[in-house]
N, C-alpha and C positions, 0 to 999 in steps of 0.2 A: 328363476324368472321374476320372481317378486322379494323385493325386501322393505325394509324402511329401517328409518336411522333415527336414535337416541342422541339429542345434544345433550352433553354433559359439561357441564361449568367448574372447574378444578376452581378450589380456592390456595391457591400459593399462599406460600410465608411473606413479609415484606420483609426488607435490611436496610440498614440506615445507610444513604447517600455517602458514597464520599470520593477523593477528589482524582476525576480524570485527565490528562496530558496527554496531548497530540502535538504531539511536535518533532514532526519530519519538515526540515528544511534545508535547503540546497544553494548550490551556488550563481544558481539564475540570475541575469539582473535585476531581480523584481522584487514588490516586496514581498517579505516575506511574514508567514504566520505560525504561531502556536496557538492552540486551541485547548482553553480549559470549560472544564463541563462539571457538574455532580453528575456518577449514579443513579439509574431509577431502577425502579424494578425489570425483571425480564418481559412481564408483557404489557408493562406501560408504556407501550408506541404511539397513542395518539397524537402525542407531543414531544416537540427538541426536549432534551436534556436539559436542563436546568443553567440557564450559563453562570458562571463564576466570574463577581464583580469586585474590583479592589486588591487583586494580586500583583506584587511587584515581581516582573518575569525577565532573566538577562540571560543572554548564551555569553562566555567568555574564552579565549582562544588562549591557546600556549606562548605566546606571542605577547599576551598583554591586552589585547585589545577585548572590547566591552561591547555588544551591542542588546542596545536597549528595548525590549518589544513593550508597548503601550496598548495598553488596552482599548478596544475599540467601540466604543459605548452604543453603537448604532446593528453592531454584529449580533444576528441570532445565533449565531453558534459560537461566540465566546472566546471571538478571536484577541489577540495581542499580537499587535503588528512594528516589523521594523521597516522601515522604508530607508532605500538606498539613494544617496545622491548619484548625480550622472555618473557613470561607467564603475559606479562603487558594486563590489561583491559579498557577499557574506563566504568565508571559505577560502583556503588553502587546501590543498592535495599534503594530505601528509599530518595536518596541524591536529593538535587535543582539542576539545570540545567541551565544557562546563556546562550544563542548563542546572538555573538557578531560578525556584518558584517560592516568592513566601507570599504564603497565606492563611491566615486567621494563626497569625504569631508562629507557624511553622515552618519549616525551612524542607526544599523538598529536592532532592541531585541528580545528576545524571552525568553518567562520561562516556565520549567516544571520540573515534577519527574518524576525518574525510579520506576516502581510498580512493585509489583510482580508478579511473574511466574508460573504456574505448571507443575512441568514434564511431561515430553509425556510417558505415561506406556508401549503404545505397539500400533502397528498396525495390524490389522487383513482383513482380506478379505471378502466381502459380494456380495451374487452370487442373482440375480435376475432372474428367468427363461423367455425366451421371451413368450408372446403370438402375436397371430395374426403378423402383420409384423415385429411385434420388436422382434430381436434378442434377443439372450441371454445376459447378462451382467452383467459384472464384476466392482466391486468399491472398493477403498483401504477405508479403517476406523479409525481414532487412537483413541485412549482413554485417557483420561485424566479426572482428578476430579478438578474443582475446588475449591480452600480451602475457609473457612469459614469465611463470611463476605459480607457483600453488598458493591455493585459497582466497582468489578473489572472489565477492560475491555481489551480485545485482536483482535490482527491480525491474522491470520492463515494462513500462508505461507507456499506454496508449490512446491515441484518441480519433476516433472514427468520427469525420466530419466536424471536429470542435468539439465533440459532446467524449470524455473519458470514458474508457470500457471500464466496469468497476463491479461487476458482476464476481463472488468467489472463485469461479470455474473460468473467469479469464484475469486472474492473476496468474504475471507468470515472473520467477524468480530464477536466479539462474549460480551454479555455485562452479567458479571459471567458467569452460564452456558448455555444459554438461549441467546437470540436473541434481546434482547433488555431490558431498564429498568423492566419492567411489566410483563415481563414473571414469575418471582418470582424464577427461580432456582439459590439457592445459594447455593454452598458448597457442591453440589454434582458432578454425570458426567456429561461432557458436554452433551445434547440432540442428540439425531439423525440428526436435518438438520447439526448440525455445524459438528458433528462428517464423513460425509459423504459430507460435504461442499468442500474436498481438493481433487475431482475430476475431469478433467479436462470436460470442455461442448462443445467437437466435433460434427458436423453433416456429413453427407457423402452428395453425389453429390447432392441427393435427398431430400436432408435436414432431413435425419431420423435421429436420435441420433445413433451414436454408443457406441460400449462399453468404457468406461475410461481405462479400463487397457486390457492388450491380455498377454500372456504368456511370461515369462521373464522382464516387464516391473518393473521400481525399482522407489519407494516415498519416498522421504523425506520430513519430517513434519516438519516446526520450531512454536513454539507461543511466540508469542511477545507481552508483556505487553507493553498498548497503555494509555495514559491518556483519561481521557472520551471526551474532545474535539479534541482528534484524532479521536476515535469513531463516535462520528460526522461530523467529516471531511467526513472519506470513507463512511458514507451514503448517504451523499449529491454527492460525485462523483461516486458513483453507480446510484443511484436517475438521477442522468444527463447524465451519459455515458450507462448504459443497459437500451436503449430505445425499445419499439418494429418497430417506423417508422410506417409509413402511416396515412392516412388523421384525423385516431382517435388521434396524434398527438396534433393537434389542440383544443382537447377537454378533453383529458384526464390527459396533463402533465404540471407542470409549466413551465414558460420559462426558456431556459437559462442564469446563470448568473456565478458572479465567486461565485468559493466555498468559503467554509470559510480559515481565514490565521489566526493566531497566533503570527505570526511577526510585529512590527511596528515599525513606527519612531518615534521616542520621538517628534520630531519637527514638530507640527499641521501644518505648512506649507512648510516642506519639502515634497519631493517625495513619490510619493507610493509603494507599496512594494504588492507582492503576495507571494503564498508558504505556507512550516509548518514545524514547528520544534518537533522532538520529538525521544527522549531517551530512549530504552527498553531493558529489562533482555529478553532473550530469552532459550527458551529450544528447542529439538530437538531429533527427530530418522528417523532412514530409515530404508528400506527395501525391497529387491527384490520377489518378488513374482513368484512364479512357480504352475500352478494348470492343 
């Protein structure tokens, strides 16, 4: 009936900074970004990351072609942007992939392909009736087929009203159509968890779930073809960031560490590098919902 609580202040180690890469971009019209940061510590969140000023950053394709991203001097987050002229794309279905970062005289690489994509057919609405305390509830759906062939992999990106779901527990990745190697769906629709995967995971005061969507709310779905060590990547940062917390902590999860990166340096005694790099065909629908 009665307790009280000891704040206790952990004094961490610190580690010297060093150099992060974000750069996932796709074949959108638009422009596009990579993002370079330094490392800060684990719980220095007061403030952005440190952004990185003065890096020369290029993606180059199998093909030849070069595209140049500039630094964006105005960017809190450290962006380097390529801007496309009208109807121009970044991306082929198929093509190699180069990223090319030097900074403070180092040279820093990455390589991948654009894979394929499959359209988003439609989006539909799927009604759950409450029982006992749970409400009633509403969820957006899309459909899509995956085409024919093992080992394609996807991101499934969404965005509830304009604003992206980006929460750990609503990423949702998809390996064909199915959830991972083993599942064995190929070539068909994607499965129920992924197709209902692009909802957003709110709780109210009381921690009940509510419904993902209320009347007039509008989603738009994109799928981005990922290479399979992207796929791995966001499992590993699912797997570490949707934790449930508490003392089963302890016993149930592996530690913390970095995830995986795909970037290095050529030079076994140069600096180290974090991040990932990866290049995707994307497809896309929305839609506003009324019920």
């Amino acid at each position: 009936m009665w307790a009280c609580d000891d704040e206790i202040n952990l004094k961490t180690s610190s580690a010297d900074p060093i150099l992060n890469i974000d750069a996932w971009i796709n074949n959108k019209p638009e422009t596009q970004h990579i993002y370079l940061t330094l490392t800060q510590d684990y719980f220095e969140n007061k403030n952005l990351p440190p952004v990185v000023s003065g890096a020369l950053v290029s993606v180059t394709d199998n093909d030849g072609r070069t595209f140049e991203f500039k630094e964006d001097s105005n960017s809190v987050n450290g962006a380097y942007s390529w801007h496309p002229a009208k109807g121009e794309t970044l991306g082929v279905v198929g093509n190699r992939y180069t990223l090319k970062v030097v900074y403070n005289g180092e040279t820093y690489t990455a390589t991948t392909v654009m894979n394929r994509v499959p359209p988003v057919d439609s989006l539909t609405l799927f009604f759950q009736e409450g029982q006992g305390m749970m409400d009633d509830t509403y969820r957006a759906e899309f459909w899509a087929t995956d085409p024919v062939g093992k080992g394609d992999t996807y991101w499934i990106r969404t965005y509830k009203d304009e604003q992206l779901l980006n929460k750990a527990s609503e990423i949702t990745t998809a390996y064909d159509a199915g959830t991972s190697s083993g599942s064995g769906f190929d070539g068909v629709t994607f499965i129920s968890p992924i197709r209902l995967g692009i909802n957003a995971n709110d709780f109210d005061d009381d921690d009940r779930p509510v419904s993902p969507l209320v009347n007039g709310d509008s989603i738009y779905v994109e799928i981005h073809s990922i290479s399979l060590a992207s796929f791995n990547y966001w499992a590993e940062v699912v797997s570490q960031a949707d934790r449930m917390g508490g003392i089963s902590e302890l016993f149930t999860s592996a530690p913390l560490a970095n995830v995986s990166c795909n970037i290095v340096n050529p030079n076994a005694n140069g600096s180290a590098v974090v991040g990932f790099f990866n290049v995707a065909a994307v497809s896309g629908l929305g839609k506003k919902f009324f019920f």
